[in-house]
PDB file of N, CA, C and O in Angstrom:
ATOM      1  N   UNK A   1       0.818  -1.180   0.000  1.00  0.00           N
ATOM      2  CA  UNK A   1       0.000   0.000   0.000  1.00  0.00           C
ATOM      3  C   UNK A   1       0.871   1.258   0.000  1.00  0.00           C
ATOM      4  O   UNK A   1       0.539   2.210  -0.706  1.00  0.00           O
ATOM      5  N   UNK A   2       1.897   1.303   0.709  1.00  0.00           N
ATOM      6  CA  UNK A   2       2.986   2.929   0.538  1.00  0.00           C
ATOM      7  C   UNK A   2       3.071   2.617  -0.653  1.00  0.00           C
ATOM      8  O   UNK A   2       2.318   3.190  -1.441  1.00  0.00           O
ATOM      9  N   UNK A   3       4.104   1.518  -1.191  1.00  0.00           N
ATOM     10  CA  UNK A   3       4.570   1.656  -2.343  1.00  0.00           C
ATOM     11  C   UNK A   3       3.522   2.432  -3.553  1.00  0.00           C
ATOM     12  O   UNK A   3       3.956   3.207  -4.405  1.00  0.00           O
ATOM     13  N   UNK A   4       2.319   2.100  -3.434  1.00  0.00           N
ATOM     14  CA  UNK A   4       1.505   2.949  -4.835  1.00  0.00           C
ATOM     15  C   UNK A   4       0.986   4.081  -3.858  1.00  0.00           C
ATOM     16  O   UNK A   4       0.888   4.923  -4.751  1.00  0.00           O
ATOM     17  N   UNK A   5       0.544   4.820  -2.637  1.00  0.00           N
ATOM     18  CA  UNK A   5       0.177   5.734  -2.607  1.00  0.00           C
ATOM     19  C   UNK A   5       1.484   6.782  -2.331  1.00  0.00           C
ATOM     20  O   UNK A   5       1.495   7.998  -2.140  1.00  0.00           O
ATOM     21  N   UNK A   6       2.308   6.031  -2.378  1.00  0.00           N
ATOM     22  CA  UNK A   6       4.300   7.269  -2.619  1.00  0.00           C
ATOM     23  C   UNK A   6       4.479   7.052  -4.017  1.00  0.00           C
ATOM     24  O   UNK A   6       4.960   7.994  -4.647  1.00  0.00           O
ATOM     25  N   UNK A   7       4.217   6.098  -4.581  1.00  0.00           N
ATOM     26  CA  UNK A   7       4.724   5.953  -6.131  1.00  0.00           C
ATOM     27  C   UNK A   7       6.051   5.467  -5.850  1.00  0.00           C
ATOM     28  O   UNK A   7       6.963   6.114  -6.364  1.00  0.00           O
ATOM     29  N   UNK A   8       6.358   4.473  -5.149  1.00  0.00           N
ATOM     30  CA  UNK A   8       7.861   3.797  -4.506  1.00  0.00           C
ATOM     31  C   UNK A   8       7.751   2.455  -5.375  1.00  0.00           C
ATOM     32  O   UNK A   8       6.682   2.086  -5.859  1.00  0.00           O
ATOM     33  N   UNK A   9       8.891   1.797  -5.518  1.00  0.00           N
ATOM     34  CA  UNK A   9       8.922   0.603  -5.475  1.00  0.00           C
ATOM     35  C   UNK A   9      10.051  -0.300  -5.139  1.00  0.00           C
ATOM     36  O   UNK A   9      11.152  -0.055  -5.633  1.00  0.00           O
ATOM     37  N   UNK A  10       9.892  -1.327  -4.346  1.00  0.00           N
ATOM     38  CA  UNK A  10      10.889  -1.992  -3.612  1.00  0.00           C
ATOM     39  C   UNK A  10      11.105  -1.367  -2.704  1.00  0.00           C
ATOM     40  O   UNK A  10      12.285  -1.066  -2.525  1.00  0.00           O
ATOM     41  N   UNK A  11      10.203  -0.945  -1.840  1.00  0.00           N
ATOM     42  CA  UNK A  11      10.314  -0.413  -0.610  1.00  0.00           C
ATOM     43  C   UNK A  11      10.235  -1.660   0.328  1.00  0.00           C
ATOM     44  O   UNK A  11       9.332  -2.488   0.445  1.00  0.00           O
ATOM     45  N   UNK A  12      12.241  -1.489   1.386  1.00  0.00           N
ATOM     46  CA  UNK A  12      12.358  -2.076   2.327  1.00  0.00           C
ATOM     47  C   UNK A  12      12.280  -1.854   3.703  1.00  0.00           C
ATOM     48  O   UNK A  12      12.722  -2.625   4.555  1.00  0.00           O
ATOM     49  N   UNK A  13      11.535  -0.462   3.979  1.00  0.00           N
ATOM     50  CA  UNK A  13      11.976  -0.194   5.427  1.00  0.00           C
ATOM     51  C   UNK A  13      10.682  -0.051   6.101  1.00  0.00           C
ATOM     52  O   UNK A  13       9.686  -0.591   5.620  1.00  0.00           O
ATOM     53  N   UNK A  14      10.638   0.477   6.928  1.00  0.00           N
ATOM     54  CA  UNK A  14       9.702   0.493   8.130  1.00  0.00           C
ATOM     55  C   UNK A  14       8.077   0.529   7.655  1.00  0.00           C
ATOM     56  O   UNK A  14       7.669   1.403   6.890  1.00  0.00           O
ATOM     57  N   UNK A  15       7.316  -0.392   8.132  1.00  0.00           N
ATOM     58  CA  UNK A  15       5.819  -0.471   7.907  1.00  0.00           C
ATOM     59  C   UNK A  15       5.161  -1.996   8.049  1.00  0.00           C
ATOM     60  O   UNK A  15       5.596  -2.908   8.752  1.00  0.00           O
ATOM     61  N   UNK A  16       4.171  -2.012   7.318  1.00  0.00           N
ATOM     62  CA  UNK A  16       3.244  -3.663   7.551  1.00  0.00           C
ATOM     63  C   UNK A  16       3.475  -4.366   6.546  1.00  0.00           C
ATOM     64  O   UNK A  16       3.003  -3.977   5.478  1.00  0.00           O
ATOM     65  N   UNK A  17       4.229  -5.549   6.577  1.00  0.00           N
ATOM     66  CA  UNK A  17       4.433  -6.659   5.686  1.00  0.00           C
ATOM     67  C   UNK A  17       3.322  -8.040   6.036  1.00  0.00           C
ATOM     68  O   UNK A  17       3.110  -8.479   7.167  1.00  0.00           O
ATOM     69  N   UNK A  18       2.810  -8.473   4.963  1.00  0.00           N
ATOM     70  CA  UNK A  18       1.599  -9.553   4.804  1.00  0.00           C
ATOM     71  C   UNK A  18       2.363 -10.233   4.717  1.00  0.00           C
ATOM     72  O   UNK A  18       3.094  -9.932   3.773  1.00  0.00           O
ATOM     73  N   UNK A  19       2.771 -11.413   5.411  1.00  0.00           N
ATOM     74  CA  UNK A  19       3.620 -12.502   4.843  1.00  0.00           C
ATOM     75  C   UNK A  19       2.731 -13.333   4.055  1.00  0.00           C
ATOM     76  O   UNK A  19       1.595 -13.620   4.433  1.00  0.00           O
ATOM     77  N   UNK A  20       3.397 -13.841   2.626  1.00  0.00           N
ATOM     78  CA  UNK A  20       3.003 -14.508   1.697  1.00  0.00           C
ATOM     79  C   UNK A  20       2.116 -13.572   0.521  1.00  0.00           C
ATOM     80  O   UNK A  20       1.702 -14.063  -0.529  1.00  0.00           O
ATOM     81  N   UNK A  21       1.922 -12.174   0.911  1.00  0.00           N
ATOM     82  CA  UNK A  21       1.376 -11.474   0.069  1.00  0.00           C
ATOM     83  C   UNK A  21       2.431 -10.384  -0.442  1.00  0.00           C
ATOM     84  O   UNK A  21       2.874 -10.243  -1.582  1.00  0.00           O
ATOM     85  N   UNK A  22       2.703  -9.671   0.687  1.00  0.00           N
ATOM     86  CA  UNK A  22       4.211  -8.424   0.253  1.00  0.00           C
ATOM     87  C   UNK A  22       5.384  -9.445   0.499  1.00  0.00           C
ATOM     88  O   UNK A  22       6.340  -9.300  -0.262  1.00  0.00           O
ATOM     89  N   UNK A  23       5.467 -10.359   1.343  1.00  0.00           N
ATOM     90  CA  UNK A  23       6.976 -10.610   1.713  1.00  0.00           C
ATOM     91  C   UNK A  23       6.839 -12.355   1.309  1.00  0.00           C
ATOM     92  O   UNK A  23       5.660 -12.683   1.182  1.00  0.00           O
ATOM     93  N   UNK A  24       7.493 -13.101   1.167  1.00  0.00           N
ATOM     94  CA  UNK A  24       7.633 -14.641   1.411  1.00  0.00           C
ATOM     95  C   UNK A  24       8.386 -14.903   2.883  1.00  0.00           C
ATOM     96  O   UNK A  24       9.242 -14.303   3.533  1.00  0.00           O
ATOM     97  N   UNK A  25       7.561 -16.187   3.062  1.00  0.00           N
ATOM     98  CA  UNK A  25       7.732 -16.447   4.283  1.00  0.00           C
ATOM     99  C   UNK A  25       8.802 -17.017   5.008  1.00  0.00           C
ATOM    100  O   UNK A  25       8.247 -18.028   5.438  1.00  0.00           O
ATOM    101  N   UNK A  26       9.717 -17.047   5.347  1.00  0.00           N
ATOM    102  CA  UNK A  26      11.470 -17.439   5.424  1.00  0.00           C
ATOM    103  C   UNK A  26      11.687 -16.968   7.185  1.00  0.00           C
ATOM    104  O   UNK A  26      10.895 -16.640   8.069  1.00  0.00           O
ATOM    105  N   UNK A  27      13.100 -17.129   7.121  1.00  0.00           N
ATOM    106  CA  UNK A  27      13.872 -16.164   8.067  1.00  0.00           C
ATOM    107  C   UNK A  27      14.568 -14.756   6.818  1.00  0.00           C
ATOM    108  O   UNK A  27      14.983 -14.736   5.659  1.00  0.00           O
ATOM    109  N   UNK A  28      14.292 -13.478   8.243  1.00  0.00           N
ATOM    110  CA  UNK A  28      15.614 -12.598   7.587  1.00  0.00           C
ATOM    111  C   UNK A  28      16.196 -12.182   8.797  1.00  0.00           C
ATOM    112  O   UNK A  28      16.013 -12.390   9.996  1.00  0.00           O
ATOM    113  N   UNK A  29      17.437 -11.115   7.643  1.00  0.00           N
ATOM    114  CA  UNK A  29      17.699 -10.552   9.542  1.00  0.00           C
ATOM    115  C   UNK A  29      17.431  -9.103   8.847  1.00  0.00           C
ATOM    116  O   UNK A  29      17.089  -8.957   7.674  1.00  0.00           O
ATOM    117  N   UNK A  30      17.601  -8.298   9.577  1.00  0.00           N
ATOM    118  CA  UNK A  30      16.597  -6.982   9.922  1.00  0.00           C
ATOM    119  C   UNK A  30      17.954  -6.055  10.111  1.00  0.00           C
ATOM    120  O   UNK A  30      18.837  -6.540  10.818  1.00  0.00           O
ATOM    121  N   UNK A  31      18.117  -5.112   9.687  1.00  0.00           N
ATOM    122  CA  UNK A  31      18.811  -4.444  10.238  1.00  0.00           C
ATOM    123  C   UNK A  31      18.550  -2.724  10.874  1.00  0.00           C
ATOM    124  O   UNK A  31      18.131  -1.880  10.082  1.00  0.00           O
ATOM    125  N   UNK A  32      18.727  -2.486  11.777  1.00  0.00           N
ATOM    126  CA  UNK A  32      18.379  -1.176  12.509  1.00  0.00           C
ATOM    127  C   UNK A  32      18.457   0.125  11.941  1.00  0.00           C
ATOM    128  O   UNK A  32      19.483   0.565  11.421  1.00  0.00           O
ATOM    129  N   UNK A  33      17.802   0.504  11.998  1.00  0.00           N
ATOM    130  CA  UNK A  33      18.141   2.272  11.314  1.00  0.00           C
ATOM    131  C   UNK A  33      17.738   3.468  12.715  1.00  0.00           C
ATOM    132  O   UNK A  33      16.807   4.201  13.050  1.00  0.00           O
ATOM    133  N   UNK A  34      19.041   3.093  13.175  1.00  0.00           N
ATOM    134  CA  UNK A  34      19.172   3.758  14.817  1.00  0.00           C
ATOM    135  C   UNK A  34      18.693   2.811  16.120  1.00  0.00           C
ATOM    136  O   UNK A  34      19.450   1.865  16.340  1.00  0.00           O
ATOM    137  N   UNK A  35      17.848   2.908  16.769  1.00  0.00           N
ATOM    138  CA  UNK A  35      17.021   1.670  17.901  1.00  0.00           C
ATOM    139  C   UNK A  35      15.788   1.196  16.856  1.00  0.00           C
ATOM    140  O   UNK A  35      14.841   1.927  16.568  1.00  0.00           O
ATOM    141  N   UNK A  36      15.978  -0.131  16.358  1.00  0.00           N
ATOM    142  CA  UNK A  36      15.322  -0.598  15.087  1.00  0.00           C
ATOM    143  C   UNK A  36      14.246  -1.279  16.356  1.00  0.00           C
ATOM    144  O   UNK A  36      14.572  -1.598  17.499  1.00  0.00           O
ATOM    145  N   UNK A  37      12.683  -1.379  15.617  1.00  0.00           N
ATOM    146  CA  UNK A  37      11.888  -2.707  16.464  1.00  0.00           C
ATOM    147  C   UNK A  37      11.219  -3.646  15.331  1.00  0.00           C
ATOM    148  O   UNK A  37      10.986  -3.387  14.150  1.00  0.00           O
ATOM    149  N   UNK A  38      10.938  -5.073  16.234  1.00  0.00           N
ATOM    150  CA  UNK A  38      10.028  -5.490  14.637  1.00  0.00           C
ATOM    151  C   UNK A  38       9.090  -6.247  15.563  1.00  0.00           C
ATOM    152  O   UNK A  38       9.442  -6.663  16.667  1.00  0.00           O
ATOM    153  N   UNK A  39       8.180  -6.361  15.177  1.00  0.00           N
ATOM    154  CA  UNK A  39       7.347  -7.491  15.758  1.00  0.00           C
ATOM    155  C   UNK A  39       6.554  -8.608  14.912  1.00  0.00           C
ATOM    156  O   UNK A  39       5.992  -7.915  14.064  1.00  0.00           O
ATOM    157  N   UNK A  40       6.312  -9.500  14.744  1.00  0.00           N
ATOM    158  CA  UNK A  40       5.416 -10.737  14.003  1.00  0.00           C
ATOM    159  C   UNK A  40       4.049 -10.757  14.937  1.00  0.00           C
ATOM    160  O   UNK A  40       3.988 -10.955  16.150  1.00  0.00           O
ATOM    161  N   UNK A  41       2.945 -10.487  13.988  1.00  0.00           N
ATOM    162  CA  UNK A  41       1.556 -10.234  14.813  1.00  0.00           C
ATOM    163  C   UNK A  41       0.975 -11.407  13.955  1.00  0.00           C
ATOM    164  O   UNK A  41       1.502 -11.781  12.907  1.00  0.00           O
ATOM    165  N   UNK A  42      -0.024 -11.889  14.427  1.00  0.00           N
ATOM    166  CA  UNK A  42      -1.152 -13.019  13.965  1.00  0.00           C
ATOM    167  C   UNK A  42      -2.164 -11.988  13.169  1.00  0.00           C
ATOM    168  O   UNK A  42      -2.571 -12.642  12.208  1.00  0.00           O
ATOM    169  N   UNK A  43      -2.533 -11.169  13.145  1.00  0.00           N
ATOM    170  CA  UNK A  43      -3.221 -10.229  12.216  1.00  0.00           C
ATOM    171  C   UNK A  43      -2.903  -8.750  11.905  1.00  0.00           C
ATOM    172  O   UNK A  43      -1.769  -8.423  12.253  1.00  0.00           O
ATOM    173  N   UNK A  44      -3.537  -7.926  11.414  1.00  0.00           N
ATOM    174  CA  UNK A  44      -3.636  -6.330  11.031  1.00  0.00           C
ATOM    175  C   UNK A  44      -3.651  -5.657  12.243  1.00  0.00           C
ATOM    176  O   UNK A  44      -3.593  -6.075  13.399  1.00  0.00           O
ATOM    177  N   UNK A  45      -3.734  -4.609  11.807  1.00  0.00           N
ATOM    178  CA  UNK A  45      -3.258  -3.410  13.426  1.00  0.00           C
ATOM    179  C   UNK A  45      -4.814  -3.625  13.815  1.00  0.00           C
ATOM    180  O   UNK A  45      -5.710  -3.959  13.040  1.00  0.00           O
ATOM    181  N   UNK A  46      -4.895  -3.425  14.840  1.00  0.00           N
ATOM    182  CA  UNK A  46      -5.731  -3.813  15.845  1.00  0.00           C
ATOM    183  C   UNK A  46      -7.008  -4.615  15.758  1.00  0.00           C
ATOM    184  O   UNK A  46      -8.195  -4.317  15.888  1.00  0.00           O
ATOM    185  N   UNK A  47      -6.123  -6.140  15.399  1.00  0.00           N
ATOM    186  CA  UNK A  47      -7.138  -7.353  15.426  1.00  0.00           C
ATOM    187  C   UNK A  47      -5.979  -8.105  15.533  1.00  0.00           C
ATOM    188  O   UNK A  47      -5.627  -8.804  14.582  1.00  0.00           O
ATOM    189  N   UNK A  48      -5.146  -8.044  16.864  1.00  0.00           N
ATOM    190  CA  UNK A  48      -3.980  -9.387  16.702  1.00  0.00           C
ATOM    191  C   UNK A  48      -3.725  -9.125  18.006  1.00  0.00           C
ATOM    192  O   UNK A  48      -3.953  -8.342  18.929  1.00  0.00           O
ATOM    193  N   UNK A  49      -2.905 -10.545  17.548  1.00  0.00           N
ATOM    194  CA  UNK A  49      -1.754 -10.729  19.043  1.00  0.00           C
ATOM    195  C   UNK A  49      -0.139 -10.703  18.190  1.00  0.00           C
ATOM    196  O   UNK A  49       0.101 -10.752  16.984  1.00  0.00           O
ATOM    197  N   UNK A  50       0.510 -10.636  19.019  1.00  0.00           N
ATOM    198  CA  UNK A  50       1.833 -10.427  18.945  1.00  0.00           C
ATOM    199  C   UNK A  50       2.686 -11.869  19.121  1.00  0.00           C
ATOM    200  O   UNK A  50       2.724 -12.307  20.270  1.00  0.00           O
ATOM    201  N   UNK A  51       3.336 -12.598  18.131  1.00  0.00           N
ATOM    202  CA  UNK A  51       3.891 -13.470  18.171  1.00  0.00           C
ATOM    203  C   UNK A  51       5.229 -13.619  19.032  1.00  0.00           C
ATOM    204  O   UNK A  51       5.462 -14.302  20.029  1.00  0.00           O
ATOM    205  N   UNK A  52       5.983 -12.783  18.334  1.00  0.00           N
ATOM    206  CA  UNK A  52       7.393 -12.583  18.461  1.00  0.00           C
ATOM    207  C   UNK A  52       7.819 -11.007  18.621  1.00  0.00           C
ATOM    208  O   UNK A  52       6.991 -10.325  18.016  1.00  0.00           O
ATOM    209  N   UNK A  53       8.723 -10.289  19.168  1.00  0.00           N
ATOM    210  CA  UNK A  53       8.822  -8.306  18.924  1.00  0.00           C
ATOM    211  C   UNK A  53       9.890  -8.059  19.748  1.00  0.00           C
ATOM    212  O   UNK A  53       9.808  -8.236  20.963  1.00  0.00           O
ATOM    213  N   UNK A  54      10.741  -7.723  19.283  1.00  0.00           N
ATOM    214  CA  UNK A  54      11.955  -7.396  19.926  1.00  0.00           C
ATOM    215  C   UNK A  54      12.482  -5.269  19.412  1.00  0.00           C
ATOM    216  O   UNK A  54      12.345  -4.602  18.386  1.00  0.00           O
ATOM    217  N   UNK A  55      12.983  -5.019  20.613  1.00  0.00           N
ATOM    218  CA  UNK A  55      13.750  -3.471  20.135  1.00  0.00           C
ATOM    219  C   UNK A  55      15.251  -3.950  19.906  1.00  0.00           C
ATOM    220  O   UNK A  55      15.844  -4.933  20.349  1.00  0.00           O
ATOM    221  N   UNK A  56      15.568  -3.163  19.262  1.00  0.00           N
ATOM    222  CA  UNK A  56      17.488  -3.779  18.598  1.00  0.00           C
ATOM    223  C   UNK A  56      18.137  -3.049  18.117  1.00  0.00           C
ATOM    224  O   UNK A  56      17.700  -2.296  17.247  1.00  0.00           O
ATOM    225  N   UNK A  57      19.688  -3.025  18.618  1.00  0.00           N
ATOM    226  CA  UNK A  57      20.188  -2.080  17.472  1.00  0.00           C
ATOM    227  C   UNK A  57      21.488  -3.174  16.689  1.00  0.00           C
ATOM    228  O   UNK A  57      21.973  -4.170  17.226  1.00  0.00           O
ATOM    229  N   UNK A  58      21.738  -2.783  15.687  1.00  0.00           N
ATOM    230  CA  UNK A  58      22.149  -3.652  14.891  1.00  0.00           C
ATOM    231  C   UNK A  58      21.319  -4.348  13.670  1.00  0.00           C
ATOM    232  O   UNK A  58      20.455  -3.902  12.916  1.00  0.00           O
ATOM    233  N   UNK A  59      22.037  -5.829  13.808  1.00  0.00           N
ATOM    234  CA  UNK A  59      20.800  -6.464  13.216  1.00  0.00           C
ATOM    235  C   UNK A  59      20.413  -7.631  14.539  1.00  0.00           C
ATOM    236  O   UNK A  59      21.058  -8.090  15.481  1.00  0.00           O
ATOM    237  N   UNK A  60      18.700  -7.843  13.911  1.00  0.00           N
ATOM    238  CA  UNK A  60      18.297  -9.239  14.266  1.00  0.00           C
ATOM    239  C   UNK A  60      17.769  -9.932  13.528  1.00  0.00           C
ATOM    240  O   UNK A  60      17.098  -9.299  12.713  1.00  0.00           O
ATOM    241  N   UNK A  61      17.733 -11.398  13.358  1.00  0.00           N
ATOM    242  CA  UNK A  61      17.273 -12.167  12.914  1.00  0.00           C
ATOM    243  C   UNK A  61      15.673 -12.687  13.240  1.00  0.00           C
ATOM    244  O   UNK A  61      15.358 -12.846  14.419  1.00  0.00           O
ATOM    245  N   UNK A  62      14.829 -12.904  12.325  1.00  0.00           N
ATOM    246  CA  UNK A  62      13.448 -12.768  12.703  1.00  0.00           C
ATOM    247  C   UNK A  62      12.625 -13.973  11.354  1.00  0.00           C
ATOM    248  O   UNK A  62      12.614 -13.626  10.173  1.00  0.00           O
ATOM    249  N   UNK A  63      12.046 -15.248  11.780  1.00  0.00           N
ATOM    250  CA  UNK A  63      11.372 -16.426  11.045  1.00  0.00           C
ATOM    251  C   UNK A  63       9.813 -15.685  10.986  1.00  0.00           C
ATOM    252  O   UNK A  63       9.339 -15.134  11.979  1.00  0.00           O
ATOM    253  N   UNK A  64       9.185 -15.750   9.836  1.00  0.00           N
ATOM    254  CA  UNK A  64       8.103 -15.484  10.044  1.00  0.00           C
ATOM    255  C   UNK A  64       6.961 -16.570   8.626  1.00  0.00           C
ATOM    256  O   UNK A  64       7.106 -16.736   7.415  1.00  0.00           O
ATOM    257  N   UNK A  65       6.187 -16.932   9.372  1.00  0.00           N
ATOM    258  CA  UNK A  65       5.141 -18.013   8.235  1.00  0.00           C
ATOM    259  C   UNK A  65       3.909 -17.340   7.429  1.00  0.00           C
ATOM    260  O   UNK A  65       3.318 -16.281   7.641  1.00  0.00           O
ATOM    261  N   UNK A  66       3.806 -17.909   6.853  1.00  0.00           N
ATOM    262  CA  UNK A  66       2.521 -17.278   5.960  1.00  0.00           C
ATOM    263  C   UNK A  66       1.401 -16.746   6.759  1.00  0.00           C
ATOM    264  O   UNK A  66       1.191 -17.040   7.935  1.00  0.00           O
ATOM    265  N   UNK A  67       0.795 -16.056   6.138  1.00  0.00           N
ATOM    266  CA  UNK A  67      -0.522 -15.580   7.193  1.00  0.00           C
ATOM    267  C   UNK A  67       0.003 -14.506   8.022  1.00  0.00           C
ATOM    268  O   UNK A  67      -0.695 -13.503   8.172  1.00  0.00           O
ATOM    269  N   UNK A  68       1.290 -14.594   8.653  1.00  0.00           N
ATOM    270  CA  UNK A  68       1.214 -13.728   9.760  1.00  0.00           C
ATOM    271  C   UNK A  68       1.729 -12.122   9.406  1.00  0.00           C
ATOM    272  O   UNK A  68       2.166 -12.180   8.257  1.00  0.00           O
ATOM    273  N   UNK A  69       1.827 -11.049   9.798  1.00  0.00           N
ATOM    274  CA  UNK A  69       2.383  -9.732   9.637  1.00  0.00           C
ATOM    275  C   UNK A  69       3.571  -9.249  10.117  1.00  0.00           C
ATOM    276  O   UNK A  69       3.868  -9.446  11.295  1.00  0.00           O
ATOM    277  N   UNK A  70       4.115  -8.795   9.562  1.00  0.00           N
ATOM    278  CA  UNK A  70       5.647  -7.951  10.092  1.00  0.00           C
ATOM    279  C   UNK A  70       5.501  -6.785  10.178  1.00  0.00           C
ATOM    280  O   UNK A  70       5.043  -6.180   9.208  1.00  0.00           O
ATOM    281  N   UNK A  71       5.811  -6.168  11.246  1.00  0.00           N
ATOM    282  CA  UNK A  71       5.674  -4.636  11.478  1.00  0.00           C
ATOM    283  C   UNK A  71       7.145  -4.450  11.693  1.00  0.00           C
ATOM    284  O   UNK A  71       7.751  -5.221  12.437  1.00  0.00           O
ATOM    285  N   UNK A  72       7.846  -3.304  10.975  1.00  0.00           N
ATOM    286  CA  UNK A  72       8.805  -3.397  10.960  1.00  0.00           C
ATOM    287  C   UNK A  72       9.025  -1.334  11.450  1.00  0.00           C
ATOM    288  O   UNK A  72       8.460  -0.440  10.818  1.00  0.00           O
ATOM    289  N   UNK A  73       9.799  -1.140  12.458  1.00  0.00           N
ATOM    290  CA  UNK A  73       9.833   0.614  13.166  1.00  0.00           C
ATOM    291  C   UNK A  73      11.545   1.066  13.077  1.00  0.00           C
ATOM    292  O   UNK A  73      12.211   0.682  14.039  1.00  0.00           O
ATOM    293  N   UNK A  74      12.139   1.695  12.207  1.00  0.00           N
ATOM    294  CA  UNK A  74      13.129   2.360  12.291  1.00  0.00           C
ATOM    295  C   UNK A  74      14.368   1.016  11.960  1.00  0.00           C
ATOM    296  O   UNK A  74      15.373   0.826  12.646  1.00  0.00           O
ATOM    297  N   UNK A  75      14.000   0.298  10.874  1.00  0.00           N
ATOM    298  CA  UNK A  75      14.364  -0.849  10.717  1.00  0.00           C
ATOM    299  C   UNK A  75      14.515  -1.019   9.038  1.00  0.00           C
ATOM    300  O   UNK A  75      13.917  -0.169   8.379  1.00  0.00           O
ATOM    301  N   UNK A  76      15.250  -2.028   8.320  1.00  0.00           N
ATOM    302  CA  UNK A  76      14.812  -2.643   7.058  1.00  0.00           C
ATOM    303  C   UNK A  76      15.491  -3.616   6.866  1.00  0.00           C
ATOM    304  O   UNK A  76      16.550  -3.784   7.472  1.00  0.00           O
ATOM    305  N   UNK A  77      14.978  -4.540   5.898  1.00  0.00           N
ATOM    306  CA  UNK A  77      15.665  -5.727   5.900  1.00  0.00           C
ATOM    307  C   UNK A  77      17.250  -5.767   5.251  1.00  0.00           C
ATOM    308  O   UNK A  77      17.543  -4.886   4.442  1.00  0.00           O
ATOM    309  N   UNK A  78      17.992  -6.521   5.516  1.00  0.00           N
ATOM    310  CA  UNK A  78      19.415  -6.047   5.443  1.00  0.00           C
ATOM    311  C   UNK A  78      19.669  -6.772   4.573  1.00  0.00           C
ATOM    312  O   UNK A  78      18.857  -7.696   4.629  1.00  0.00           O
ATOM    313  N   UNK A  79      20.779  -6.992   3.249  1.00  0.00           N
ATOM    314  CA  UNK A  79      21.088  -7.300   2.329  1.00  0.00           C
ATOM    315  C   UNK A  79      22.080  -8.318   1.867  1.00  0.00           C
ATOM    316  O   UNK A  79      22.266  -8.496   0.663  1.00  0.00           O
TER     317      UNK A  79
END
């Protein structure tokens, strides 16, 4: 959804990833853009629970399965 209402594309950094729809479902690792956070939720912003969510600086490593969401805050996936 940023990507067409910015006119972006291949946008990696901070926001809501659908796993299996924006992202495939794997491990990555994440890397920080200052105090990075990410969390893996079971649904959309406010209809979930929170799987997994860590604050980090650096990188972290983060598994996530189909179905579930990545919220990704001052963060992007690292290369």
């Amino acid at each position: 959804m940023y990507e067409i209402l910015n006119e972006k594309t291949d946008w990696n950094q901070s926001g809501m990833y659908k796993v299996g729809i924006d992202i495939e479902a794997g491990r990555y690792i994440l890397e920080s853009l200052g105090s990075g956070y990410y969390a893996v939720l079971t649904g959309p912003v406010g209809n979930n629970d929170i799987v997994d969510n860590d604050n980090f600086n650096g990188k972290a490593t983060v598994t996530i399965k189909n179905g579930q969401y990545l919220q990704l805050s001052r963060a992007k996936f690292s290369e």
